[in-house]
N, CA, C and O atoms as CSV, one atom per row, in Angstrom:
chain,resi,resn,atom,element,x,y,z
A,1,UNK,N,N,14.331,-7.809,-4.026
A,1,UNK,CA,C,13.412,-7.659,-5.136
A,1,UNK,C,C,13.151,-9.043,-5.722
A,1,UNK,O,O,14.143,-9.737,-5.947
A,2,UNK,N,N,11.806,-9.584,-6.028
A,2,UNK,CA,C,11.718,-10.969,-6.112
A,2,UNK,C,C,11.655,-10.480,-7.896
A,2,UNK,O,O,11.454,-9.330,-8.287
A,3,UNK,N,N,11.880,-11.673,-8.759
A,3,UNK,CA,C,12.161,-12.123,-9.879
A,3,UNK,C,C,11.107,-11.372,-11.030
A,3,UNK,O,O,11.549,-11.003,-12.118
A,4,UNK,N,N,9.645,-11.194,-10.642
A,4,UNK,CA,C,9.035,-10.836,-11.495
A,4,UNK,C,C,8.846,-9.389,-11.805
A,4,UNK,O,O,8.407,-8.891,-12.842
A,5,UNK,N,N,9.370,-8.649,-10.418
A,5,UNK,CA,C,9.795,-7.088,-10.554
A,5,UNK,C,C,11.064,-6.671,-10.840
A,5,UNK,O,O,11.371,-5.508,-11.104
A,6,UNK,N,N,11.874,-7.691,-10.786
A,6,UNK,CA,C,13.203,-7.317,-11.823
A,6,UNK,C,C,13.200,-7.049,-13.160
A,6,UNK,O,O,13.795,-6.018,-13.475
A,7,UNK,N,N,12.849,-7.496,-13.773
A,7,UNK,CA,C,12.597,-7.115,-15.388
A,7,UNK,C,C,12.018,-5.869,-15.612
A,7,UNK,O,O,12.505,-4.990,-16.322
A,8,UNK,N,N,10.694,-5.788,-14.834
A,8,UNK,CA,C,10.159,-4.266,-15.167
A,8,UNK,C,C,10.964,-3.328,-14.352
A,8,UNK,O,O,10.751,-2.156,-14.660
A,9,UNK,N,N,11.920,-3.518,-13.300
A,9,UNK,CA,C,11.996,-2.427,-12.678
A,9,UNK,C,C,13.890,-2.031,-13.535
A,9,UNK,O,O,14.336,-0.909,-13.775
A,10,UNK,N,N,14.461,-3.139,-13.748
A,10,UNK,CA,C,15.654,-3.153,-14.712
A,10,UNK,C,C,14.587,-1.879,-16.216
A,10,UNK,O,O,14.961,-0.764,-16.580
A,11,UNK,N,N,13.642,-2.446,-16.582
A,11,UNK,CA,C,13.108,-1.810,-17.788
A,11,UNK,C,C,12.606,0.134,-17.707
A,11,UNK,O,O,12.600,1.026,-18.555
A,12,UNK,N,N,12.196,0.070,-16.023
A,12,UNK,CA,C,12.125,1.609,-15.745
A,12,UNK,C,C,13.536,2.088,-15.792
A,12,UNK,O,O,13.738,3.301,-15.851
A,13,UNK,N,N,14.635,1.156,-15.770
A,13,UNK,CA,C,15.794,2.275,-15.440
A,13,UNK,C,C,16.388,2.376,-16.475
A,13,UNK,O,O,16.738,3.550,-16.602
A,14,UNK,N,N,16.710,1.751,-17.332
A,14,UNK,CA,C,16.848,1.176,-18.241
A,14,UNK,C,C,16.077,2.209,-19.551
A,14,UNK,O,O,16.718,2.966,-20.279
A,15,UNK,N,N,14.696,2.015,-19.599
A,15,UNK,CA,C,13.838,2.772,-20.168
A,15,UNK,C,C,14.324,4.125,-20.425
A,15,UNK,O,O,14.697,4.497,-21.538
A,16,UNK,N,N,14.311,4.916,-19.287
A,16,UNK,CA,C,14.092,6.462,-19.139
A,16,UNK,C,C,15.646,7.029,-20.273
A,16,UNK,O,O,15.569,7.653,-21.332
A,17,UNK,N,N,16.737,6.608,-19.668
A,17,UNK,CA,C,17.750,7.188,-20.273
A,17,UNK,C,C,18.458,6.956,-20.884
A,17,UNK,O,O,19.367,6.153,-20.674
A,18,UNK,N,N,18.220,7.734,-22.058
A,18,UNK,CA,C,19.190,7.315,-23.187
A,18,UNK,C,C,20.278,8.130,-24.031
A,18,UNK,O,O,20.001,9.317,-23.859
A,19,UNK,N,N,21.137,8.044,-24.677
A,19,UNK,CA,C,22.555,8.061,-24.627
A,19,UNK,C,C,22.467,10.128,-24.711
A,19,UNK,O,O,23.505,10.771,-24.555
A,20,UNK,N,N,21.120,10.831,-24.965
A,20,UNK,CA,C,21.321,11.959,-25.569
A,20,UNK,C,C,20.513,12.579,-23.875
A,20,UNK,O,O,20.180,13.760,-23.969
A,21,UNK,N,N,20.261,12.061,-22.734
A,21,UNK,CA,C,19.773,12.312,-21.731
A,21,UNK,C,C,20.619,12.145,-20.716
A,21,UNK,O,O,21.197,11.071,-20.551
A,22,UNK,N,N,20.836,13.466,-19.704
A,22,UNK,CA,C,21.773,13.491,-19.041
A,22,UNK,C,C,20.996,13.637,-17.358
A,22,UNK,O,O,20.617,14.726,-16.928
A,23,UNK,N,N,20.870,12.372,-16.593
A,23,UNK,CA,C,20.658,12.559,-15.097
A,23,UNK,C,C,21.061,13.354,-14.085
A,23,UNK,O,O,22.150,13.682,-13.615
A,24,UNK,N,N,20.152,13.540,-13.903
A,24,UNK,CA,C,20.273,15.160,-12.756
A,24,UNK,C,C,19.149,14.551,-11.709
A,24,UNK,O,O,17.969,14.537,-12.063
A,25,UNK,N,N,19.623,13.942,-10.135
A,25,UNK,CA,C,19.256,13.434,-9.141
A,25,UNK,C,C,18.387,12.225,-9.785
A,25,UNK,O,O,18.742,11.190,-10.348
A,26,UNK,N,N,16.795,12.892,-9.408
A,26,UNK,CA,C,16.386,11.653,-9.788
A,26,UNK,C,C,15.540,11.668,-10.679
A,26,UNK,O,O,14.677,10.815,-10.884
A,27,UNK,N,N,15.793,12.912,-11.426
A,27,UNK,CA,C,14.764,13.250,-12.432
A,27,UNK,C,C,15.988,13.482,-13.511
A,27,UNK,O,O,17.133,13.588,-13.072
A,28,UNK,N,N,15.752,13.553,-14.840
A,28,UNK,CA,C,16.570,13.280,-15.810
A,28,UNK,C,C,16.038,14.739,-16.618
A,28,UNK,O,O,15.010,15.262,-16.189
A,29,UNK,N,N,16.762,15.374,-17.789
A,29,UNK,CA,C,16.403,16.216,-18.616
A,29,UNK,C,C,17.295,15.906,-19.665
A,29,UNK,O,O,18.426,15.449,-19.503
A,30,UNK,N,N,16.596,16.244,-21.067
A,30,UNK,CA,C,17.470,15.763,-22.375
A,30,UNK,C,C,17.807,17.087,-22.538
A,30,UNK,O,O,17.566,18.113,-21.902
A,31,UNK,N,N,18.702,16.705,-24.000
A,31,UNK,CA,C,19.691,17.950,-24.139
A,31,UNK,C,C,18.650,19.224,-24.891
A,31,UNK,O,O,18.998,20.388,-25.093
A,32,UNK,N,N,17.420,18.661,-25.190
A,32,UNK,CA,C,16.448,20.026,-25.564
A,32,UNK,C,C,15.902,20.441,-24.581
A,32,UNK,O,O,14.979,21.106,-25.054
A,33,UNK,N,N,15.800,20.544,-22.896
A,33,UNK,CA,C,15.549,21.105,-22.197
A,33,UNK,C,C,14.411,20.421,-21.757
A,33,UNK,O,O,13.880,20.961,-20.786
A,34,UNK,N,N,13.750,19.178,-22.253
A,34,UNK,CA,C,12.756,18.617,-22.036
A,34,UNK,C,C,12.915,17.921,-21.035
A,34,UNK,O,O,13.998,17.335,-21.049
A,35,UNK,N,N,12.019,17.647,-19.770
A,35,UNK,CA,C,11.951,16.842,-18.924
A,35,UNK,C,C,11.187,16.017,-18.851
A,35,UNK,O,O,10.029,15.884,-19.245
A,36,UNK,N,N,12.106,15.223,-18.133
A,36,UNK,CA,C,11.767,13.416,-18.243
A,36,UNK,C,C,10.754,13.359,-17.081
A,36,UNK,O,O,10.808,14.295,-16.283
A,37,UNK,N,N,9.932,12.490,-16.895
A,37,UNK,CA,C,9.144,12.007,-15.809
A,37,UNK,C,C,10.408,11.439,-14.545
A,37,UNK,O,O,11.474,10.836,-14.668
A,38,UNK,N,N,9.692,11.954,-13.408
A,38,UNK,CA,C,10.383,11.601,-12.476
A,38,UNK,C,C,10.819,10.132,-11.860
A,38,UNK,O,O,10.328,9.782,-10.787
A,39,UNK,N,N,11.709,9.320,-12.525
A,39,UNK,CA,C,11.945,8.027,-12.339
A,39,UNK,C,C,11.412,7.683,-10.987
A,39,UNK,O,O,10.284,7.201,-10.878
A,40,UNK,N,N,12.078,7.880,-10.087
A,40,UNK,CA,C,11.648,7.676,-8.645
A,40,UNK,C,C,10.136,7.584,-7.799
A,40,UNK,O,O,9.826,6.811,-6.892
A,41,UNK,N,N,9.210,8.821,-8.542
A,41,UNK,CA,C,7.908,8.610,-8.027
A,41,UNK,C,C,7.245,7.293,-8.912
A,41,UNK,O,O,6.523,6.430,-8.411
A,42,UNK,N,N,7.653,7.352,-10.299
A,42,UNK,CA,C,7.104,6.216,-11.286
A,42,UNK,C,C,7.622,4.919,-10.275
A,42,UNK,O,O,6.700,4.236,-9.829
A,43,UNK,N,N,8.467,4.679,-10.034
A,43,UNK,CA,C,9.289,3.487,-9.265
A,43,UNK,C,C,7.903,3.154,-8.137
A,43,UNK,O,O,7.041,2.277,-8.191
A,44,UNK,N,N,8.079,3.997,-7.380
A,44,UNK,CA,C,7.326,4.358,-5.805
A,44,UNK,C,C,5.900,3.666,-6.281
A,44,UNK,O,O,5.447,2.585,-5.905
A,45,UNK,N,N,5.139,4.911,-7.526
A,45,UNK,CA,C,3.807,4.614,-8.023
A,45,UNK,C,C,3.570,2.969,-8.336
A,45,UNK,O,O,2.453,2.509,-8.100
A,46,UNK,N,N,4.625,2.089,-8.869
A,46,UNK,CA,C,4.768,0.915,-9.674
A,46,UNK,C,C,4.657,-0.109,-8.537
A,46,UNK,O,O,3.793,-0.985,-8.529
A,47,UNK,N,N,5.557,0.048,-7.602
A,47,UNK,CA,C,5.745,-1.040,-6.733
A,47,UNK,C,C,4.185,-0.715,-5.489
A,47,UNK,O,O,3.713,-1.638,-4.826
A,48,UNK,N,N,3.809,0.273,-5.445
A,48,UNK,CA,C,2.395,0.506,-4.463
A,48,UNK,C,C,1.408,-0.066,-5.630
A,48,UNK,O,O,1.144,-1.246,-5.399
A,49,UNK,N,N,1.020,0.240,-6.369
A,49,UNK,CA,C,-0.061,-0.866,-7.035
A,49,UNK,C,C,0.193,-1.937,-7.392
A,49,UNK,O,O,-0.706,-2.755,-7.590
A,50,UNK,N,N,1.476,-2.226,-7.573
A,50,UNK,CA,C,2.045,-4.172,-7.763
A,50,UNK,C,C,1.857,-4.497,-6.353
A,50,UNK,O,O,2.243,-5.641,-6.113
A,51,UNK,N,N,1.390,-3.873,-5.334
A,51,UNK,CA,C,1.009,-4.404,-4.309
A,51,UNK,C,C,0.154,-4.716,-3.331
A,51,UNK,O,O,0.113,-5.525,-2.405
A,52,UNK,N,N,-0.805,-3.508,-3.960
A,52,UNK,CA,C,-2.150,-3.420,-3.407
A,52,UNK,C,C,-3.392,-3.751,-4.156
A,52,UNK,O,O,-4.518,-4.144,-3.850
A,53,UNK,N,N,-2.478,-3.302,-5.752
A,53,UNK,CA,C,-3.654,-3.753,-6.849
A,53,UNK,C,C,-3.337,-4.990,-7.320
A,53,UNK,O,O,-3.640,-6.016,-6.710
A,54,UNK,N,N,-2.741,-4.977,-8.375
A,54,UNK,CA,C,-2.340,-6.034,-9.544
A,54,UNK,C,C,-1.173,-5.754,-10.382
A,54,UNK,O,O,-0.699,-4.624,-10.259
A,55,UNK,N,N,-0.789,-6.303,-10.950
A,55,UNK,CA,C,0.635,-6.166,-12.024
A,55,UNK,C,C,-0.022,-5.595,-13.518
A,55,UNK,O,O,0.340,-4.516,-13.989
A,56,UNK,N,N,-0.436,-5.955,-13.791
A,56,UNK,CA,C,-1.696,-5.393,-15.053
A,56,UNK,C,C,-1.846,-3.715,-14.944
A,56,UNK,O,O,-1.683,-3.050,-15.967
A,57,UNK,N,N,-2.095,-3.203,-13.941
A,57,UNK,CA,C,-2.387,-1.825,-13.474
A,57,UNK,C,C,-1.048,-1.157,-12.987
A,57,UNK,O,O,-0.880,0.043,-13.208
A,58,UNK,N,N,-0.241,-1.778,-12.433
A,58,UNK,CA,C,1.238,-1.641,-12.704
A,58,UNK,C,C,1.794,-0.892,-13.651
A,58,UNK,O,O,2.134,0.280,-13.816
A,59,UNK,N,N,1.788,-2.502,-14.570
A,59,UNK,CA,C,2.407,-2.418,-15.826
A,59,UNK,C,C,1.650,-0.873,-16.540
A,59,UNK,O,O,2.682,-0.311,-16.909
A,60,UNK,N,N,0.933,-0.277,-16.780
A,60,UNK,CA,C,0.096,0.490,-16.892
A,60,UNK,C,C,0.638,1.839,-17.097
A,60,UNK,O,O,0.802,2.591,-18.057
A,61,UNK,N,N,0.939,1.870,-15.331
A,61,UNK,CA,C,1.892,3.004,-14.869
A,61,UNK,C,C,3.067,3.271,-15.914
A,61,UNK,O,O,3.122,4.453,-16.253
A,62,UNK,N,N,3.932,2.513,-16.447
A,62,UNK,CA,C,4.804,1.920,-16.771
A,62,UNK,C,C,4.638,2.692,-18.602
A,62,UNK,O,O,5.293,3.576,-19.154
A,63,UNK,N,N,3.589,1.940,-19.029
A,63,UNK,CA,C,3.239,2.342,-20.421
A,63,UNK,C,C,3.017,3.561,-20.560
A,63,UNK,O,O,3.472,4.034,-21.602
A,64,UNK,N,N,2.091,4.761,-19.402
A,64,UNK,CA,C,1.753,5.699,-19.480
A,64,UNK,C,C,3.422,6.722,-19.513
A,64,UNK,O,O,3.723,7.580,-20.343
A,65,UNK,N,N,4.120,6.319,-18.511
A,65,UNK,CA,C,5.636,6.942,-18.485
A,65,UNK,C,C,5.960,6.754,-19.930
A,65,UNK,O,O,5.392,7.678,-20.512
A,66,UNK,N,N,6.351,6.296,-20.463
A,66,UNK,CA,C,6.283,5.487,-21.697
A,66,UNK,C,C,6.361,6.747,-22.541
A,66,UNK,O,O,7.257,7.510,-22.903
A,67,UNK,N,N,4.636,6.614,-22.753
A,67,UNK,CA,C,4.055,7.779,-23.431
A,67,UNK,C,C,4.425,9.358,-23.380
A,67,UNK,O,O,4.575,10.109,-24.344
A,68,UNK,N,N,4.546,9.707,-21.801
A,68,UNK,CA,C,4.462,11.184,-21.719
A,68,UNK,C,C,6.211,11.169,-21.997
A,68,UNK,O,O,6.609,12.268,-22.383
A,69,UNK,N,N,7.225,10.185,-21.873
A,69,UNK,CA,C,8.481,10.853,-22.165
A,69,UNK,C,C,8.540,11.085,-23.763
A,69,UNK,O,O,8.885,12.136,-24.302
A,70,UNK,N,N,8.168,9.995,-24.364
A,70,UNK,CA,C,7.946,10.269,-25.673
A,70,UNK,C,C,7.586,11.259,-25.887
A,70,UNK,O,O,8.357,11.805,-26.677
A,71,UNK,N,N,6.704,11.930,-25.591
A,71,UNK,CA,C,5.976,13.115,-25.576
A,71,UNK,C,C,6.794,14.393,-25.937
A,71,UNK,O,O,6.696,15.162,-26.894
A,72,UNK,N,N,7.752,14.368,-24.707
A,72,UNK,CA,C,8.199,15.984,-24.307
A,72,UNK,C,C,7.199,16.536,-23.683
A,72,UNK,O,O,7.434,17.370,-22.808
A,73,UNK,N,N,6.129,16.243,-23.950
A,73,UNK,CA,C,5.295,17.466,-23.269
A,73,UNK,C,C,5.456,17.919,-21.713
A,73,UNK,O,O,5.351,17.185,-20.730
A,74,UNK,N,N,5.762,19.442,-21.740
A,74,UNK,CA,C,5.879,19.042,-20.099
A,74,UNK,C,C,4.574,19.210,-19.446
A,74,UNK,O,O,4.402,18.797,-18.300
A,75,UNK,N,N,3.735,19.737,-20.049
A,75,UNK,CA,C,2.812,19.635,-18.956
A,75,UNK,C,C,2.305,18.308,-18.927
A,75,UNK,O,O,1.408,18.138,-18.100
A,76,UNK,N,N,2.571,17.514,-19.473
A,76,UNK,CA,C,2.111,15.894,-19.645
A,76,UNK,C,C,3.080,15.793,-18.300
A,76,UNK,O,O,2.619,15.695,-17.163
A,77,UNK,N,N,3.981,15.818,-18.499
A,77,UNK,CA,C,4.954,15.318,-17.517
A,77,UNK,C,C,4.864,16.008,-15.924
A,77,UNK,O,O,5.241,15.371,-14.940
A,78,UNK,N,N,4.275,17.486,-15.831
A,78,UNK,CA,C,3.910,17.835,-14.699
A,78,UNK,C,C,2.749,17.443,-14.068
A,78,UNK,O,O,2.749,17.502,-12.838
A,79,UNK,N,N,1.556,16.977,-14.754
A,79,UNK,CA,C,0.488,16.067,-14.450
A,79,UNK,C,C,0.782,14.998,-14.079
A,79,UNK,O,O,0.659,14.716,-12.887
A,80,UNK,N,N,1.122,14.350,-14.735
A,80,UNK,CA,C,2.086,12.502,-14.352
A,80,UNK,C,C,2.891,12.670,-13.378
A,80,UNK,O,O,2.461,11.973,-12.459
A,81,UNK,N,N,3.776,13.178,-13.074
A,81,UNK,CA,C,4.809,13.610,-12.104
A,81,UNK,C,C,3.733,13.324,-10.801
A,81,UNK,O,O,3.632,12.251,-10.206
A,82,UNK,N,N,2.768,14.882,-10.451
A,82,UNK,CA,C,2.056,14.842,-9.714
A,82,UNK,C,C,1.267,13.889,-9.282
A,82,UNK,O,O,1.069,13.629,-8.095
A,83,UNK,N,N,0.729,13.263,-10.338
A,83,UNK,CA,C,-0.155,12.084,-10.326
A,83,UNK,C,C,0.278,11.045,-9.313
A,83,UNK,O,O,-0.402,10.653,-8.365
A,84,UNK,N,N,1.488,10.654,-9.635
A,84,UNK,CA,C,2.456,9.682,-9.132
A,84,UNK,C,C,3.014,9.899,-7.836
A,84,UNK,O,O,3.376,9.033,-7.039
A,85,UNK,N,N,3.057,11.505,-7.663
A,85,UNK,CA,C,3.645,11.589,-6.181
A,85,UNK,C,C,2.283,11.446,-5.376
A,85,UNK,O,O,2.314,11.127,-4.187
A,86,UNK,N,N,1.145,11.676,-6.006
A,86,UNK,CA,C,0.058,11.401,-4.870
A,86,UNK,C,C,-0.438,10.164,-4.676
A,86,UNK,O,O,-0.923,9.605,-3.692
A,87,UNK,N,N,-0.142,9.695,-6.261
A,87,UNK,CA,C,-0.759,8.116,-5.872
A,87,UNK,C,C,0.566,7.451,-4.613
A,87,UNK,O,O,0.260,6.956,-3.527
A,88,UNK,N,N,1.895,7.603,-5.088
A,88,UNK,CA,C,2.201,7.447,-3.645
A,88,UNK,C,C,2.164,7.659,-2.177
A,88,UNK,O,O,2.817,7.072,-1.315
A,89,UNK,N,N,1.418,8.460,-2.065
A,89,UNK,CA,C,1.138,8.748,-0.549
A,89,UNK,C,C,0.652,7.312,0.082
A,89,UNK,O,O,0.595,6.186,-0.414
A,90,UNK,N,N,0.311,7.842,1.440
A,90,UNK,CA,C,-0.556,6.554,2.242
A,90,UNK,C,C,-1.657,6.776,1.357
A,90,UNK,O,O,-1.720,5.986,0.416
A,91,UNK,N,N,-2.378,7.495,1.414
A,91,UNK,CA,C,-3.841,7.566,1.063
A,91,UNK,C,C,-3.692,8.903,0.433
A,91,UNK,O,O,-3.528,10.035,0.887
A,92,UNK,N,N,-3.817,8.344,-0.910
A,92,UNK,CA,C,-3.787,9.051,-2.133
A,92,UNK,C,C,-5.352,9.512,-2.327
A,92,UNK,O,O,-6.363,8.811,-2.373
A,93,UNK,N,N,-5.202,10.894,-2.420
A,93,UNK,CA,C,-7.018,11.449,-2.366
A,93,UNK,C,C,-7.445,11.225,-4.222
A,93,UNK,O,O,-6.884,11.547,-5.270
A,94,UNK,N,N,-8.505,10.629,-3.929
A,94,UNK,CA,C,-9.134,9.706,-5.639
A,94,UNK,C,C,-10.067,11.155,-6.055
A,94,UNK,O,O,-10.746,10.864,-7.040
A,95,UNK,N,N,-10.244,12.175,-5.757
A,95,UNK,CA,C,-10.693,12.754,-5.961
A,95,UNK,C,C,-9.583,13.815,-6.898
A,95,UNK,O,O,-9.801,14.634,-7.790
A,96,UNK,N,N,-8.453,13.399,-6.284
A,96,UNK,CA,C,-6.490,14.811,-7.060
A,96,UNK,C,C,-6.572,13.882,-8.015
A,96,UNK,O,O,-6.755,14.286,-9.163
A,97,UNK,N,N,-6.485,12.774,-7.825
A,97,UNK,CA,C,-5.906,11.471,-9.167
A,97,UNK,C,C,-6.463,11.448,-10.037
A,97,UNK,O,O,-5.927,11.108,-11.091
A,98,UNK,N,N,-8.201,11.910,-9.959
A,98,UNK,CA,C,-8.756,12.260,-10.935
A,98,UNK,C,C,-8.297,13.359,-12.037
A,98,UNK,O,O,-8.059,13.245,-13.240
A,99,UNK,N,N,-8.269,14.373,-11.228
A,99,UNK,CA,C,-8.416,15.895,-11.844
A,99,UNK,C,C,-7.006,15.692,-12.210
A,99,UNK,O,O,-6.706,16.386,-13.182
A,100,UNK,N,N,-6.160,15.063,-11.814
A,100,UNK,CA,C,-4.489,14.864,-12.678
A,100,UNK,C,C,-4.345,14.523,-13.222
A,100,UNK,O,O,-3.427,14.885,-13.958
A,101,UNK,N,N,-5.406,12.982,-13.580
A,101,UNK,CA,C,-5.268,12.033,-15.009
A,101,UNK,C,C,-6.047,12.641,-16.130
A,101,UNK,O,O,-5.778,12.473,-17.320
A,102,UNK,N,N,-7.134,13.436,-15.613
A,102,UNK,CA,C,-8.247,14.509,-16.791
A,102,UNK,C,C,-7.226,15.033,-17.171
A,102,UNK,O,O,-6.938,14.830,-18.351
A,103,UNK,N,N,-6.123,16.053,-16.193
A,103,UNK,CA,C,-5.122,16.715,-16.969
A,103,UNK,C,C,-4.062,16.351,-18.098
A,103,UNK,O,O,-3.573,17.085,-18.956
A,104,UNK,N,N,-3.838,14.906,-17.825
A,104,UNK,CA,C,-2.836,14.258,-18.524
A,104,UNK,C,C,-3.611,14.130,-19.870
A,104,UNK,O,O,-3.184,14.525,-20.956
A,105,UNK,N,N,-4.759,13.548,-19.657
A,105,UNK,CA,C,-5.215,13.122,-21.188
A,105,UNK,C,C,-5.636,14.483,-21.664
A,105,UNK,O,O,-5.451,14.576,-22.877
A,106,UNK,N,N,-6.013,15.297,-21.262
A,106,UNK,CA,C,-5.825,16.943,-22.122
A,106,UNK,C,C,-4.943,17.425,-22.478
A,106,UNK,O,O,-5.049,18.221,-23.410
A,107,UNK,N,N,-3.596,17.136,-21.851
A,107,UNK,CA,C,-2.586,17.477,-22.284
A,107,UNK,C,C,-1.745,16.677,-23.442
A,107,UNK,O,O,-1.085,17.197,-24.342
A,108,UNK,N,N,-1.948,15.184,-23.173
A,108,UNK,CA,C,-1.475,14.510,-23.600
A,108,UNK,C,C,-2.848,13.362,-24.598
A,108,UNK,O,O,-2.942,12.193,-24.223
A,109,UNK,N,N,-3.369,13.638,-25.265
A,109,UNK,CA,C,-4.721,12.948,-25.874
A,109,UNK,C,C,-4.263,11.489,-26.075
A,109,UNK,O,O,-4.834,10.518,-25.580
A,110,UNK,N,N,-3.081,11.442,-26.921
A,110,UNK,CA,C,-2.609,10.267,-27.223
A,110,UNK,C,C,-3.471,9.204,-26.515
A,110,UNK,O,O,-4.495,8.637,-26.897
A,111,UNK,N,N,-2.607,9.070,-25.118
A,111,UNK,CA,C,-2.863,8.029,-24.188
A,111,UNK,C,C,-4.081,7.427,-23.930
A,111,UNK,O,O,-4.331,6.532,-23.122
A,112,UNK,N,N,-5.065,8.208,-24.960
A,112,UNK,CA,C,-6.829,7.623,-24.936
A,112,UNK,C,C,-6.494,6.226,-25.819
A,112,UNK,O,O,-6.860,5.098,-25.487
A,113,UNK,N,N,-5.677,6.582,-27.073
A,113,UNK,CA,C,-5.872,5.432,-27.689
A,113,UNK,C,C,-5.248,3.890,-27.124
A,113,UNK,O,O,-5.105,2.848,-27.765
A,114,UNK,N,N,-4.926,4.199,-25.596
A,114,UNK,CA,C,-4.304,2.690,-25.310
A,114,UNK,C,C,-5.345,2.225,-23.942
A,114,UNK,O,O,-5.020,2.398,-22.767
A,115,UNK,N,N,-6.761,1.552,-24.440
A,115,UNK,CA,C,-7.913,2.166,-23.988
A,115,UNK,C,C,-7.478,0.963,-22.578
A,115,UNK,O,O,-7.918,1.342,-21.493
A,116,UNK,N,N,-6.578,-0.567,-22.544
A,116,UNK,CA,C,-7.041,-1.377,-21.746
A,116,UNK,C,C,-5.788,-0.501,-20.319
A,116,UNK,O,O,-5.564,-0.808,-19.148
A,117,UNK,N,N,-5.297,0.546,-21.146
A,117,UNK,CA,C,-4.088,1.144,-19.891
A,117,UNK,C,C,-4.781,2.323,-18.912
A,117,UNK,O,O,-4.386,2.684,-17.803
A,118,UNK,N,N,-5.539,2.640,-19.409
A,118,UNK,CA,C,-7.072,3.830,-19.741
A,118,UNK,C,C,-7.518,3.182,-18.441
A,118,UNK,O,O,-7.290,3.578,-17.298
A,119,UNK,N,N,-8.251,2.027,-18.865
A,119,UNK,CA,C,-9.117,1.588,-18.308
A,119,UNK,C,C,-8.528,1.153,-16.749
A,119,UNK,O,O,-9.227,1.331,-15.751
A,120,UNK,N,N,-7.455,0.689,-16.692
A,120,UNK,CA,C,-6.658,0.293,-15.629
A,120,UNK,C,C,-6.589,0.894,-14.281
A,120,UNK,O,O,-6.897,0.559,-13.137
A,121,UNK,N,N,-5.804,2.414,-15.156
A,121,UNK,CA,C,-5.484,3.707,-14.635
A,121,UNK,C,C,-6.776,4.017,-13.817
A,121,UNK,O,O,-6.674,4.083,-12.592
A,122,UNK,N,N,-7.942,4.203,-14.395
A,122,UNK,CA,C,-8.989,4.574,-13.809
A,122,UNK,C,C,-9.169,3.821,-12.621
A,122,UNK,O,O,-9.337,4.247,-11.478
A,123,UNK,N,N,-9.095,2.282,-13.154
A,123,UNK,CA,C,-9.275,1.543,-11.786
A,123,UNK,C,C,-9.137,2.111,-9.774
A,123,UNK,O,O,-9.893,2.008,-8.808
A,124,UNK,N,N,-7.421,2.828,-10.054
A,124,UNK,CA,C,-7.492,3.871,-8.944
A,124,UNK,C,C,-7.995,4.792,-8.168
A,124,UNK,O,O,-7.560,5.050,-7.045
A,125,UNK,N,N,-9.358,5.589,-8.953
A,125,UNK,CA,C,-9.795,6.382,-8.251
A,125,UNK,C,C,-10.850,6.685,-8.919
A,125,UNK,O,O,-11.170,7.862,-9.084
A,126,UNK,N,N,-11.892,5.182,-9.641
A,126,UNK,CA,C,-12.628,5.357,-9.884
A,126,UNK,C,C,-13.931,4.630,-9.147
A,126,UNK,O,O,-15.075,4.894,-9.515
C-alpha cells in the first residue's frame, strides 16, 4: 500500500468502529441493531476509483460512508452497500449505479447538501 492510501484506508478502518459497535465478519452492527455499511465493498469501491478515476472521487466514496453510518438508516445503507458492490465489479452497469444513488439520496436527502461529493459521485455513471 503506497503512502497516500494509508491514511485514508487506516481512516476507513479506523472510521467505521467505535467503542459501542461490535464486528461481525466484514460488516459491523451497533448495539441498536443498526447496520453499518459494509467496510469491505467501501474498501474495494475506494481503491477501484483511486485507480481508474481520481482521489477526489475516492475520497467521496469515503464521505458518503461517512454519512449513511451516521445515518442508521438502513435503507441508506442497503442502497450504498449495493451501490458499492456493483461499482466494484469489472464493469459496473452505469445504468444500477444510477437507480442506487437516486435511491440513496431518497433515502438519505442529507447527502444533497455536500454538492462537490454529489457531483463526483455522479461522475461514475453519468
Amino acid at each position: 500500500m503506497n503512502d497516500k492510501n494509508a491514511d485514508i484506508n487506516e481512516g476507513i478502518i479506523a472510521g467505521n468502529v467505535s467503542a459501542d459497535v461490535l464486528a461481525v465478519g466484514s460488516e459491523a452492527k451497533a448495539e441498536k441493531n443498526v447496520t453499518i455499511v459494509n467496510r469491505s465493498q467501501v474498501e474495494n469501491a475506494f481503491n477501484k476509483i483511486n485507480r481508474e478515476h481520481d482521489e477526489e472521487t475516492a475520497k467521496a466514496i469515503l464521505q458518503v460512508e461517512e454519512a449513511v453510518n451516521r445515518s442508521g438508516n438502513l435503507e441508506a445503507v442497503e442502497n450504498f452497500d449495493a451501490f458499492n458492490e456493483e461499482l466494484g465489479k469489472p464493469e459496473p452497469k452505469k445504468s444500477l449505479l444510477k437507480t442506487l444513488w437516486s435511491g440513496l439520496l431518497e433515502a438519505l436527502p442529507a447527502i444533497k447538501e455536500l454538492p462537490s461529493v454529489v457531483d463526483n459521485i455522479t461522475k461514475l455513471f453519468g
